[in-house]
C-alpha positions in Angstrom: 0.8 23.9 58.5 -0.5 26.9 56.6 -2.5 29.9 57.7 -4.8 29.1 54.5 -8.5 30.6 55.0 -11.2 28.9 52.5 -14.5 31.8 52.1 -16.8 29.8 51.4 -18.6 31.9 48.7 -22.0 31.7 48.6 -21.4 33.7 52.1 -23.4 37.0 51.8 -20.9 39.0 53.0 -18.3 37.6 50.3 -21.3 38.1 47.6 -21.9 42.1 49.1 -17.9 42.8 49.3 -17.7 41.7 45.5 -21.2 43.7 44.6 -19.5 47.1 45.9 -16.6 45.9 44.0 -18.1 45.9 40.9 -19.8 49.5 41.7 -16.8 50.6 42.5 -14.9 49.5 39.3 -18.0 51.1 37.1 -17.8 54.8 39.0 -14.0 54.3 38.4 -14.7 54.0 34.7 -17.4 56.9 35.1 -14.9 59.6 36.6 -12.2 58.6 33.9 -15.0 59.0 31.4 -16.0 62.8 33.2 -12.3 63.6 33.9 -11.9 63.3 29.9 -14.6 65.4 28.8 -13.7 68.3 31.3 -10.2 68.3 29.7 -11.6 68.5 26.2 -14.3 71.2 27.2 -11.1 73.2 29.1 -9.6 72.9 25.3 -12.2 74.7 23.7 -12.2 78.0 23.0 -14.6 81.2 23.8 -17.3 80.2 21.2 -17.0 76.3 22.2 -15.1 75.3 19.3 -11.4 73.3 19.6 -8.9 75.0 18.0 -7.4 72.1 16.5 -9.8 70.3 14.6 -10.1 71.0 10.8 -13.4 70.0 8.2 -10.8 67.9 6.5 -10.8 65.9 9.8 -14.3 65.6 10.0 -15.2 65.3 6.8 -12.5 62.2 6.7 -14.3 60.7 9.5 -17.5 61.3 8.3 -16.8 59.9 5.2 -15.3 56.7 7.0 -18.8 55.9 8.8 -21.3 56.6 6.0 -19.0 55.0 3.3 -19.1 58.1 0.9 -16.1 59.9 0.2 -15.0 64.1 0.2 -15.5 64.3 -3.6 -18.3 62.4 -3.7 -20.0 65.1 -0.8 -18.9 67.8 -3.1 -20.6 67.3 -6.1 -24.2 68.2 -6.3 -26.1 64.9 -6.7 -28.7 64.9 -4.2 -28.9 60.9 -3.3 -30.6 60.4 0.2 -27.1 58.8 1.4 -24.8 61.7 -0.2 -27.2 64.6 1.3 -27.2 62.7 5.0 -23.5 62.6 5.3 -23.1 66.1 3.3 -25.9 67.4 6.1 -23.7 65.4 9.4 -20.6 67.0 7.8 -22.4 70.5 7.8 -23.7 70.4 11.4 -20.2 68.2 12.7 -18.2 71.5 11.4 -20.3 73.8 12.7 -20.2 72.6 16.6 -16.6 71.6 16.6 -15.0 74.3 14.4 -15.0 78.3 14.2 -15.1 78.4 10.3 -18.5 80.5 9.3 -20.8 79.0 7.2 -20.0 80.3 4.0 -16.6 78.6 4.6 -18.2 75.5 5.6 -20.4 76.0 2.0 -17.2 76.4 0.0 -15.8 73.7 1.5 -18.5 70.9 -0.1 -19.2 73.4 -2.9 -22.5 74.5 -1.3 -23.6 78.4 -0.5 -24.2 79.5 3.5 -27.7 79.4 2.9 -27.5 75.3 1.7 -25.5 75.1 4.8 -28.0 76.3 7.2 -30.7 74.2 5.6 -28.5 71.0 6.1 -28.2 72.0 9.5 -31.5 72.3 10.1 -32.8 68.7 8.1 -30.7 67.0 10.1 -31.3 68.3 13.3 -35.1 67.7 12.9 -34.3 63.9 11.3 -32.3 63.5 13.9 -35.4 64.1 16.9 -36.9 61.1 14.9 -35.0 58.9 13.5 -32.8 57.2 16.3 -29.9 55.0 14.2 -29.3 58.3 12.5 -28.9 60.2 16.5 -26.7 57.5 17.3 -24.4 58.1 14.5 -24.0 61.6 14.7 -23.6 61.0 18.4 -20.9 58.5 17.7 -19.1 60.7 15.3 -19.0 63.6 18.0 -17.5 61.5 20.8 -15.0 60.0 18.2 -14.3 63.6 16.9 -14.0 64.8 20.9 -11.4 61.6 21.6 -9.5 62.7 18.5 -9.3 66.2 19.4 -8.5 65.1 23.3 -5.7 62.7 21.8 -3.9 65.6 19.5 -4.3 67.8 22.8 -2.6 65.5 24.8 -1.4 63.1 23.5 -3.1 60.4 25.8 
């Protein structure tokens, strides 16, 4: 004879017990999630910038998501599609490197001042135009992994 126990369950208790299971599995995920991004902020240097990350690294992954390529973003044809990913690029390498703005210019053959105005374009398209926000959001948490990964290693 075994010590077998059926649950029957469509008990409530069985239903609660697997409800704070499921909570507890999702605030798992969350501190994972947190415990990440305080590593990669404890990465960054004085002016908030990681010290790892290059524009050829954003530029590559910018390139991937809006289907341009680097030469492509450095030539001066002003297509809506070049100047939006030329624009992400600009703002992208200005929050997650410490290269000034003229560097950032040279880079995509562009002066400081052309850089500052792509900033500024796509920060205001960005307060309207949500698939655009989600992008550049999705580029920045693949550009935070990246740098988290060559930190670490994880």
């Amino acid at each position: 004879m075994s010590n077998v126990v059926y649950i029957d369950q469509s008990d409530d208790k069985f239903l609660e017990a697997e409800g704070l299971r499921a909570r507890i599995r999702r605030l798992e995920r969350v501190i994972i999630k947190l415990e990440l991004e305080i590593a990669w902020l404890m990465s960054l240097d004085e002016d908030g910038c990681d010290r790892n990350l290059t524009i050829k690294t954003i530029s590559d992954m910018v390139c991937a998501k809006t289907g341009t390529n680097i030469v492509e973003l450095r030539t001066p044809r002003r297509q809506y599609g070049l100047c939006t990913a030329r624009h992400i690029l600009m703002l992208l390498a200005r929050n997650y490197t410490t290269l000034s703005l003229p560097k950032i210019g040279k880079y995509i053959n562009k002066d400081h001042t052309s850089v500052i105005h792509g900033i500024r374009k796509i920060q205001e398209r960005m307060k309207v135009e949500e698939p655009l926000k989600k992008l550049v959001e999705e580029l920045s948490n693949d550009i935070r992994t990246l740098a988290l990964i060559s930190e670490y290693g994880t």
